[in-house]
C-alpha positions in Angstrom: 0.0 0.0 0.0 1.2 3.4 -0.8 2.6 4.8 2.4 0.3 7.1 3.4 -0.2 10.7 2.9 -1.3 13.0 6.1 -0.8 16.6 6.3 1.2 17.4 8.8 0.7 21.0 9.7 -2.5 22.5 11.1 -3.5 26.1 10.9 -4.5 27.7 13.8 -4.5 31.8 13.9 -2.3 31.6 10.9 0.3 30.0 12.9 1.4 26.2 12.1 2.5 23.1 14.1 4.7 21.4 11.4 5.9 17.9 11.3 8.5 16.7 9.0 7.5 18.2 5.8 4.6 20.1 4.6 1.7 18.6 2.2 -0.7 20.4 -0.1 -3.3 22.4 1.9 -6.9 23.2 0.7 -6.2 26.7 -0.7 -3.1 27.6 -3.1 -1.4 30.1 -5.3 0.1 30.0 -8.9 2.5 32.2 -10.0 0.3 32.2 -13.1 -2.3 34.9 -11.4 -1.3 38.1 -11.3 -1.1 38.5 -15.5 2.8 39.1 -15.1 3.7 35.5 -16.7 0.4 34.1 -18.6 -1.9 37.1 -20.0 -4.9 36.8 -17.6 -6.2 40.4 -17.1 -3.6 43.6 -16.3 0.0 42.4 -15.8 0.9 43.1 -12.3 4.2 45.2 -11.9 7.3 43.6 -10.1 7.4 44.6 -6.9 3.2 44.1 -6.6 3.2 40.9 -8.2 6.1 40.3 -5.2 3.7 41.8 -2.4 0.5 40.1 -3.4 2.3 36.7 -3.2 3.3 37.9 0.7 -0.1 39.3 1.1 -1.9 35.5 0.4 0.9 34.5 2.7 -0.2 36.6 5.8 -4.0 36.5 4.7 -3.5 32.1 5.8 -2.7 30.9 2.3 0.0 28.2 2.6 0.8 26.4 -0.6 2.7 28.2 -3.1 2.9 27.0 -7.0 5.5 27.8 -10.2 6.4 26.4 -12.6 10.1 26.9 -14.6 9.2 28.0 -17.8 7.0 30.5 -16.7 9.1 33.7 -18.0 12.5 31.2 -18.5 12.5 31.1 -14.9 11.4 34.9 -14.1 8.6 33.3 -11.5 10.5 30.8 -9.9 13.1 34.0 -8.7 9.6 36.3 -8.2 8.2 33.6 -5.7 11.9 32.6 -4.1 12.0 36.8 -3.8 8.4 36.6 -2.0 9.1 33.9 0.3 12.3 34.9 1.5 12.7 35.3 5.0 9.7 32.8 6.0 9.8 30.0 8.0 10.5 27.6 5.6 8.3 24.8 7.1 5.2 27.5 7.3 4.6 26.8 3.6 4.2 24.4 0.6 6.6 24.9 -2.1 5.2 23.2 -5.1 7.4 23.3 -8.4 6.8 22.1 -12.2 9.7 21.1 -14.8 8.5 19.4 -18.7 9.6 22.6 -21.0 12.8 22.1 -22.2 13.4 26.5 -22.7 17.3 25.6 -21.8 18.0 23.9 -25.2 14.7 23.7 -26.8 13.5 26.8 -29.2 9.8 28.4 -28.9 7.6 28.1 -31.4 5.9 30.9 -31.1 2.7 30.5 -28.8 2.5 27.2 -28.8 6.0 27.5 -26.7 8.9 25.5 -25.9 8.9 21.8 -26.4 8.8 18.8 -23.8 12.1 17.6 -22.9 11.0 14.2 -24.0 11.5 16.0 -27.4 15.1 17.4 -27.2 16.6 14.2 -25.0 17.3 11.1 -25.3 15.1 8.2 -23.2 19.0 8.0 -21.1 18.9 11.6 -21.0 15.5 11.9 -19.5 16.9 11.9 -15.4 19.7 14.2 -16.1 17.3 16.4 -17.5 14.7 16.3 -14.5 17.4 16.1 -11.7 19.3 19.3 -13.9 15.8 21.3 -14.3 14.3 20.5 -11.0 18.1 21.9 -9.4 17.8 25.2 -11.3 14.0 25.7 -10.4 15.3 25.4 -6.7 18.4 27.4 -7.2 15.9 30.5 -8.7 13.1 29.6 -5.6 16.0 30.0 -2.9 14.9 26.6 -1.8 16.9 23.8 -1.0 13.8 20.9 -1.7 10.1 21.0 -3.6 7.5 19.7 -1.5 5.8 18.5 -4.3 7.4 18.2 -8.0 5.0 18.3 -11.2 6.2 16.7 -14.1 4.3 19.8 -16.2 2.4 19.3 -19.2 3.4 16.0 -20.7 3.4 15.1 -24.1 2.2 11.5 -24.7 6.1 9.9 -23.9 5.2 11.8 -20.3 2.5 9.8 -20.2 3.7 6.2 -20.6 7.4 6.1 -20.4 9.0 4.2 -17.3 12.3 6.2 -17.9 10.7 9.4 -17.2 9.0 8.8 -14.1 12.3 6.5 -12.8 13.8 9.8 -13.3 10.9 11.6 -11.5 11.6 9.2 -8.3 15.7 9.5 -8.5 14.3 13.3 -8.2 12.9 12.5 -4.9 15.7 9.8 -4.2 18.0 12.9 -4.3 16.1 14.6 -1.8 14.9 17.2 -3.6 11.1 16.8 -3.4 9.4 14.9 -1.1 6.6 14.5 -3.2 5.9 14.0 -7.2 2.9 14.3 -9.3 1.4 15.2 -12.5 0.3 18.2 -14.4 -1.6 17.9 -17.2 -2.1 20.6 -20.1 -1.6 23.4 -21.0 -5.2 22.9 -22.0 -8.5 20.7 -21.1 -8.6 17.2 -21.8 -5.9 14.3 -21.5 -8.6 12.1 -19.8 -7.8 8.7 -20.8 -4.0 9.7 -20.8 -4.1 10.3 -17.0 -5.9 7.4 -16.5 -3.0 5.3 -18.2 -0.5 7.1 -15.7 -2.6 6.3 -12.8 -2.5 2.7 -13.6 1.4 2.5 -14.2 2.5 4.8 -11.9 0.6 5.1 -9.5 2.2 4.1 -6.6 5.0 6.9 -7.3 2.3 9.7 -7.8 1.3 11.3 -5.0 -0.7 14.1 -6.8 -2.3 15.4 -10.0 -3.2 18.7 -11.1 -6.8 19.1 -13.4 -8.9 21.7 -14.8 -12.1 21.5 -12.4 -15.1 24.0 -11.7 -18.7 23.8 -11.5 -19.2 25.3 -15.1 -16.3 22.2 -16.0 -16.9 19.7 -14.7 -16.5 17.7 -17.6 -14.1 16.2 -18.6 -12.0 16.6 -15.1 -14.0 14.7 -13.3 -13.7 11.6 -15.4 -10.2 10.9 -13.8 -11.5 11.1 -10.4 -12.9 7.5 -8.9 -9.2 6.4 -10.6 -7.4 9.0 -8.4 -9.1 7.6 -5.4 -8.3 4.3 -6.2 -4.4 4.9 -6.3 -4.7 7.2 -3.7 -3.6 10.1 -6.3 -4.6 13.3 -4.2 -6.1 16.0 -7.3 -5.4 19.8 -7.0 -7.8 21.8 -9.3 -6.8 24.5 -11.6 -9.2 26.7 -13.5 -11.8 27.2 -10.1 -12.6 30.6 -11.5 -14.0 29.2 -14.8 -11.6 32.4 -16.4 -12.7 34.6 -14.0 -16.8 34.3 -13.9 -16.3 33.3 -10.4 -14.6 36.3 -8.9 -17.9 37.7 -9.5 -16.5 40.5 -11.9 -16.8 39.7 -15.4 -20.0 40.7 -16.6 -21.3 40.6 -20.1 -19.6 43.0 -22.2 -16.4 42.6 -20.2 -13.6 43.8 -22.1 -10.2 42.1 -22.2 -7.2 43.0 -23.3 -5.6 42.6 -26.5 -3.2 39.4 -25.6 -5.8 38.1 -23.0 -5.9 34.0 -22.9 -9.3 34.3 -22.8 -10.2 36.1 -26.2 -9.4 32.5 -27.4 -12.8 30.9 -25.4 -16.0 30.7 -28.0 -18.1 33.9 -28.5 -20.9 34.1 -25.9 -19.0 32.2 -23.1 -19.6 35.1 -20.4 -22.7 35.9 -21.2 -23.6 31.7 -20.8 -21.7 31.4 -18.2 -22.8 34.1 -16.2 -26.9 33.1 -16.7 -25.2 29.7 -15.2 -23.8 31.7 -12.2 -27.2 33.7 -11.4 -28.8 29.9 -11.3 -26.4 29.1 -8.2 -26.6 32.2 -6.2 -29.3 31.3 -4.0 -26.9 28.6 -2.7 -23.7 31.0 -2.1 -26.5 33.3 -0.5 -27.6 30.4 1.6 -24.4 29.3 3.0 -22.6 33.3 3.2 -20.2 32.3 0.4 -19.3 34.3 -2.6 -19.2 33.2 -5.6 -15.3 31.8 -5.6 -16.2 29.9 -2.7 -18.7 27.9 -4.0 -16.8 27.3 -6.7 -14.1 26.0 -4.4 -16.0 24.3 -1.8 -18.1 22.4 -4.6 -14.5 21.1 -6.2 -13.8 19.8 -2.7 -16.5 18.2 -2.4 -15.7 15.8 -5.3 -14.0 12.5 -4.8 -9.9 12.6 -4.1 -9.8 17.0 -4.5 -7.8 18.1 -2.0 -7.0 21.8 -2.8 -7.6 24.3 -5.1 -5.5 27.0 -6.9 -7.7 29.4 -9.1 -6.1 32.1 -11.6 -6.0 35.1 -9.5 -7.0 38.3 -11.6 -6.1 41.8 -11.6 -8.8 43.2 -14.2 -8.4 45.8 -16.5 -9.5 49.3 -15.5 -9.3 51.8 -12.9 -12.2 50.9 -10.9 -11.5 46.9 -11.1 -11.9 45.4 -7.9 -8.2 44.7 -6.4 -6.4 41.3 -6.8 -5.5 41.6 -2.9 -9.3 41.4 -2.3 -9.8 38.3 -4.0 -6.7 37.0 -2.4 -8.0 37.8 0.8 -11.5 35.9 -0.2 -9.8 32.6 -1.2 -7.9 32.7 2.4 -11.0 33.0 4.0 -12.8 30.1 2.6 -14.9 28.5 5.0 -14.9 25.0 6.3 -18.7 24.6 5.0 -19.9 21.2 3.6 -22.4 21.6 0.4 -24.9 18.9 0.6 -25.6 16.3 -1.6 -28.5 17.9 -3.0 -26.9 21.3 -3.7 -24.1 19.1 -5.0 -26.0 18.0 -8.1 -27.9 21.1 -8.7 -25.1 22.8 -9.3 -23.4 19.8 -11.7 -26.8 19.8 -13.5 -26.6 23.7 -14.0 -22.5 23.3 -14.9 -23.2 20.1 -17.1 -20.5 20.8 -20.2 -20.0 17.7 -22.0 -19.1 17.4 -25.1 -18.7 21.4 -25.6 -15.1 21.4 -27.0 -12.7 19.8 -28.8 -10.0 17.9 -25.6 -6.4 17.5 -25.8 -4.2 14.5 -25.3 -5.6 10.6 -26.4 -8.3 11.5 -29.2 -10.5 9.6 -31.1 -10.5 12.4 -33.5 -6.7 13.3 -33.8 -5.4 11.6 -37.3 -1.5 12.0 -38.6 1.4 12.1 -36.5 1.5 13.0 -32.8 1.2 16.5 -31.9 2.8 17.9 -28.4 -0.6 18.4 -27.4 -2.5 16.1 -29.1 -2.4 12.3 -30.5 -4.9 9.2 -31.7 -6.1 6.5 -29.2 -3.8 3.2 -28.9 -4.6 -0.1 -27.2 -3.8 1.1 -23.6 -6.2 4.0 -24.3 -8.9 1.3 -25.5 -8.0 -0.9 -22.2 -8.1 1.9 -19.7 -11.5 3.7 -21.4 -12.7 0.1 -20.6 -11.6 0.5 -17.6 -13.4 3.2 -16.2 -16.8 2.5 -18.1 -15.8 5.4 -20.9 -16.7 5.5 -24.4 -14.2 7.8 -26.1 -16.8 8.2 -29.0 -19.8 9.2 -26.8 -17.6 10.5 -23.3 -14.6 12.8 -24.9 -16.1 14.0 -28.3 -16.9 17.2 -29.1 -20.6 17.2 -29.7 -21.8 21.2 -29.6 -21.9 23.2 -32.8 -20.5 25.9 -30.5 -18.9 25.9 -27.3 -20.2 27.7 -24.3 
């Protein structure tokens, strides 16, 4: 049996009784909010980008996420910058390697390839032990308490050699944890599930796109996570910002804004969704981010969850710190089972877009993002009861 994985700090006034290391706790930061280092809303400058990462810090938030090849490195050094001078064991330090930016060359927006694609299958644990060193070296930290093998093309997937070199990672003493981060965008379903059932006794978590407007297809991977005792962290809780409760229709974003890529019409659908479950924030005194949160928690093996925070455009935009201060003060509330499937029926997305990863669909070569279903697919769709043709196909005309 997997050894088991407890948390070992409890929060009490915002101070902590640590054990040993530090696991993932229920609320979390990425170094992807603040629009410096992916183009969500207005890019924070240095030295706020720097103090809102303290602020969630003070405000109770105790799990901190980056990821290497955000700016070449520029957010690992932004967070290591951040955290300096706190107690060490008063926070989760969560890292991600897969981007090869040191001897791979960007192709344009579709970025830097997987490592898998510029190394050879003996180069693949130099690589990770030599990328997961630098990440710590730019952090100002000495060990990951969780590393994410980050965005995985389908060699990420399946190979042995890379996770072997994933667990000489931790071998080395420089993460006490590893895990899995699929993207950059939705999908991946059946490839998950295949890394579940080969390495899953080396996983200890696994990063997926989750909110009550998305449920689908995230949720797919999750009786397998609890079967190999896989604990999930969700990304995406904010459903591109709906949830923070200030993007209204007619919203307008800026020019290089990862969301002028989502279907015409998705804030104004999404937002007639949102009205549906106010009654239930209203009933429990949540807003609108904390249902969003506390409904991902209350699905099967999510143990925490990191939404995009967003500085809006504009000078009256409501404040980042503010909604930094609203995910730290998420409430221990339990939504019941009734409110549970309301708000799954009102979120119920399947089959609105076209997934990433294993793909019934995909035909020609592999893409880095994108390839055609093999056997193991086929064995592990069996699996888990899913029919790639009727579970992960794109059925709406137009997304929403």
């Amino acid at each position: 049996m997997k050894q088991a994985k407890l948390r070992h700090c409890q929060q009490a006034d915002f101070g902590f009784n640590c054990l040993f290391d530090m696991d993932l706790t229920r609320t979390a930061y990425g170094t992807w909010s603040g629009g410096r280092y992916m183009h969500f809303g207005e890019p924070l400058g240095e030295e706020r980008f720097v103090k809102v990462i303290q602020h969630a810090w003070h405000s109770g938030i105790r799990t901190f996420m980056t990821a290497d090849v955000y700016g070449n490195g520029a957010a690992d050094e932004m967070l290591g910058r951040a955290l300096m001078g706190l107690p060490r064991d008063s926070y989760c330090l969560v890292g991600a390697v897969g981007h090869d930016f040191y001897q791979g060359e960007r192709a344009g927006s579709k970025g830097y390839p997987r490592f898998t694609a510029t190394q050879t299958p003996a180069e693949y644990a130099g690589y990770l032990r030599m990328a997961t060193e630098k990440s710590l070296a730019r952090c100002k930290a000495e060990k990951f308490d969780l590393l994410l093998l980050h965005n995985p093309d389908f060699t990420g997937y399946t190979s042995d050699k890379v996770w072997a070199g994933m667990d000489k990672v931790k071998e080395a003493g420089l993460t006490d944890r590893v895990g899995v981060a699929p993207g950059p965008a939705n999908g991946f379903t059946l490839d998950i599930l295949i890394c579940f059932e080969r390495f899953g006794a080396l996983l200890d978590w696994a990063m997926v796109i989750l909110n009550p407007l998305e449920p689908w297809p995230g949720s797919l991977v999750l009786p397998a996570a609890v079967k190999h005792e896989v604990d999930i962290i969700t990304r995406v809780v904010d459903y591109g910002g709906l949830f923070h409760d200030d993007v209204k229709p007619g919203h307008q974003f800026g020019h290089q804004d990862h969301r002028t890529f989502r279907p015409a019409g998705w804030v104004e659908a999404g937002t007639k969704k949102l009205d549906q479950m106010r009654e239930i924030a209203a009933n429990h005194k949540l807003t609108m981010l904390q249902l969003a949160c506390l409904w991902n928690l209350s699905q099967p093996a999510v143990k925490s969850v990191i939404p995009t925070i967003i500085q809006e455009v504009g000078a009256g935009a409501r404040p980042i710190e503010a909604k930094v201060d609203e995910l730290a003060s998420l409430p221990d509330v339990k939504l019941n089972e009734e409110e549970l499937e309301f708000i799954a029926e009102i979120g119920n997305n399947k089959g609105c877009m076209e997934l990433k990863g294993a793909n019934r669909s995909h035909t020609g070569a592999p893409q880095p993002d994108r390839w055609g279903i093999v056997p193991d697919h086929e064995v592990a769709a069996k699996h888990w009861e899913i029919n790639p043709d009727a579970d992960l196909a794109c059925t709406h005309k137009t997304a929403a």
